[in-house]
N, C-alpha and C positions, 0 to 999 in steps of 0.2 A: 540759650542764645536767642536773641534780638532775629525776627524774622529779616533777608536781607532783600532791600524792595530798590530794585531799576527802574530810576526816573528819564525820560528823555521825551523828545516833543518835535512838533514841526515847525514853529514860529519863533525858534531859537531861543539859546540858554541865556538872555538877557531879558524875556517876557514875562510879564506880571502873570500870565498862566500857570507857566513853572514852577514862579516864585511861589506861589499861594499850597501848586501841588505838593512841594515840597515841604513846608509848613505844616501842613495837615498828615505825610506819609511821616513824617520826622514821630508825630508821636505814635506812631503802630509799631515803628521798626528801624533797623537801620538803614541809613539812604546813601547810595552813590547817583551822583546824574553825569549822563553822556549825552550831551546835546548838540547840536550843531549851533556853528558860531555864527550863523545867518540866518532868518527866514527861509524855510526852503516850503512854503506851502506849497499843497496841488503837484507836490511833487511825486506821489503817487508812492508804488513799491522800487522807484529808482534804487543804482547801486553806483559807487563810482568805480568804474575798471580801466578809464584812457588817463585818469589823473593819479597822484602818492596822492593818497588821505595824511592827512594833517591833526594832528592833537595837542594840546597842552593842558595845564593842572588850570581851573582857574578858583580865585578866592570868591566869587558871588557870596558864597553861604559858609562860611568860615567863621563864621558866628555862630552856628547852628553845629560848628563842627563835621558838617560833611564835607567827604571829599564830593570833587566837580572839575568837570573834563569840559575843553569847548572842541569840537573836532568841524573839519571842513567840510565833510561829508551829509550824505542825504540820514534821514530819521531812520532807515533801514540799517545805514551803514553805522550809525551808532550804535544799535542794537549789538549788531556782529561783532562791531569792535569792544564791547565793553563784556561781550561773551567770552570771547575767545583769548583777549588780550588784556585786559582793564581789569576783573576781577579775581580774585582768587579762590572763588565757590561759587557756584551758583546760582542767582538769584531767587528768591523764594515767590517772586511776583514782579513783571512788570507793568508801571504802568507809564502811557503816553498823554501828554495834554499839560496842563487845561488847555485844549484848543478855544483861539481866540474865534470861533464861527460855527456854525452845525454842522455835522460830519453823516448827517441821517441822510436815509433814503440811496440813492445812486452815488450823492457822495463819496459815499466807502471810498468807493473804486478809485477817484482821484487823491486821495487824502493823506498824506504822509504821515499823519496823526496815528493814522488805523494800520496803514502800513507796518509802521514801529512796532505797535500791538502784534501783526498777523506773524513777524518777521520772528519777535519772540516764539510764537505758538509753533513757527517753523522751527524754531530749534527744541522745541520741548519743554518752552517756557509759559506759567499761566500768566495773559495778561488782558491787561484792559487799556481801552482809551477811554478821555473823557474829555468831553467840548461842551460850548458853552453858546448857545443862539446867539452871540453877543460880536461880533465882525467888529468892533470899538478897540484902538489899543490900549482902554482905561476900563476895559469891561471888566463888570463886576460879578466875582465869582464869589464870594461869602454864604451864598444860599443853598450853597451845594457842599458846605462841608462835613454836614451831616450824613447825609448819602451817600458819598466818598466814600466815608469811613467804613457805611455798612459794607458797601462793595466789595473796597479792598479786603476786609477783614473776612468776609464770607470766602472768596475764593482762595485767601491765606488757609484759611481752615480746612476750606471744603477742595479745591482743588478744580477745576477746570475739564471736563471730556478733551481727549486728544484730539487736535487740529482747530479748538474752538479760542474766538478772542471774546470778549466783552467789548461790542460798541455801544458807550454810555452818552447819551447826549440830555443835557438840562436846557428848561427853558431861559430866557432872558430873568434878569431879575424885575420884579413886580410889586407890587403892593401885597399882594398875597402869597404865601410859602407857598414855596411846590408842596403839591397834595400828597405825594408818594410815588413809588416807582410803579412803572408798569414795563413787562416782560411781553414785548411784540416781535415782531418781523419786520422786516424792511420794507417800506413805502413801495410803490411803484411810482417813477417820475422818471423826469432826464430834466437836463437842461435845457434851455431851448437859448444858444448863441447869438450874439448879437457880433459884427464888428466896427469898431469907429473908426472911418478913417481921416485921418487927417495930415496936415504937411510940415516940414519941419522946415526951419529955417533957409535952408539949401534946394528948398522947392522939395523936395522926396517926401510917396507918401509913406506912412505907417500905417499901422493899427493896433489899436486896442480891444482887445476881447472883452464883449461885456455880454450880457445878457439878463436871461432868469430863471426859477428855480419852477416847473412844470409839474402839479400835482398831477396824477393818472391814475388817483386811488380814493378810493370811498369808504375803505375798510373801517374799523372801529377797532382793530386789532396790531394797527403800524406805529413804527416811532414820531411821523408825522403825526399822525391824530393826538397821542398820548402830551408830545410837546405844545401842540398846538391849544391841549387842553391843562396844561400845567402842570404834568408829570415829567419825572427823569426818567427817558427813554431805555430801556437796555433790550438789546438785541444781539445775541448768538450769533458770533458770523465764523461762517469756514472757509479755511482756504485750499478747499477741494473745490473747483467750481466744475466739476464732473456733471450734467446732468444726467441723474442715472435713469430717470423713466424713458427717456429717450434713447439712453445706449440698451433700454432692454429691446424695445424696438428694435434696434439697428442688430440685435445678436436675433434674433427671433426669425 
């Protein structure tokens, strides 16, 4: 039996991310996707609980013969629902993306991308995400399909530690292939916020969130350095965020 691999994403199940990830999981195994039928980036580990989540069958990939779900709901809540509800076994690997932006460094934390990944790893599922330095909604993901493969196929095989996802991030595409993976840790940075404000035809002001992306790191062993240098970033992420050198303290 066909390993059976859960697709779903944060930039909704109409994005050339999807489409490409799909494509490339189609020959490892068999595919069902649960995607949202919007954009929901930066949505973080959202869940919907004040609204009815929403689903129906859609044909995107009906030529490929997978089945494909678009739901209302955030990247987590797809996950859930295609656990609980949508499948009838359970999946032997999820993965989330192509994100159309990088999901490295503090990222995580906001990213619905990785969310979808962690929310699997919450239920018992081994998964990964993978994003692409590429913020474009014609970004070109081709460069990564080799790597993909080794990924998914490795954790199909090999299996995942409990509570851990795979955040995968590739650089932009270049004149040159990425060089190889490199196995780091997470950058240290933040954001640093900007807001615009401005008026809307009624006199009222708004704003817009802008800003930028704050390295606070010099390592030679992060997903920033690694992408910055041409490699597919992978990094181990938990979703225990316990710090236990501290709570030994605090018991001590």
């Amino acid at each position: 039996m066909k390993p059976l691999i859960l697709i779903t994403n944060d930039d909704g199940i109409t994005s050339k991310g999807i489409a490409f990830l799909v494509n490339v999981m189609h020959k490892i195994g068999e595919v069902v996707v649960v995607a949202p039928d919007s954009p929901q980036s930066g949505m973080g580990h959202a869940i919907t609980i004040h609204d009815p989540l929403k689903y129906h069958e859609s044909d995107l990939f009906e030529k490929l013969n997978i089945k494909a779900y678009q739901c209302s709901g955030t990247p987590a809540d797809c996950v859930k629902l295609a656990k609980n509800h949508i499948l009838d076994r359970l999946p032997d690997l999820v993965v989330s993306g192509i994100n159309h932006g990088s999901n490295s460094s503090v990222s995580i934390l906001y990213s619905g991308t990785m969310s979808a990944a962690l929310e699997a790893t919450i239920e018992g599922l081994p998964a990964v995400g993978f994003s692409v330095c590429d913020y474009s909604h014609d970004a070109e993901f081709t460069h990564t399909e080799s790597l993909i493969t080794q990924v998914a196929s490795k954790v199909i095989d090999q299996g995942l530690p409990k509570g851990v996802a795979l955040n995968v991030n590739f650089p932009k595409v270049s004149e040159e292939p990425i060089k190889g993976i490199k196995y780091c840790r997470q950058a240290k940075g933040k954001w640093q916020e900007e807001f615009d404000e401005r008026v809307d035809p009624s006199g009222r002001k708004y704003l817009w969130l802008t800003g930028k992306y704050v390295l606070s790191d010099e390592g030679e062993d992060t997903d920033e350095w690694a992408i910055n240098n041409n490699y597919a970033s992978v990094v181990p992420a938990k979703i225990d965020l316990t710090d236990h050198e501290y709570l030994k303290e605090l018991l001590s």
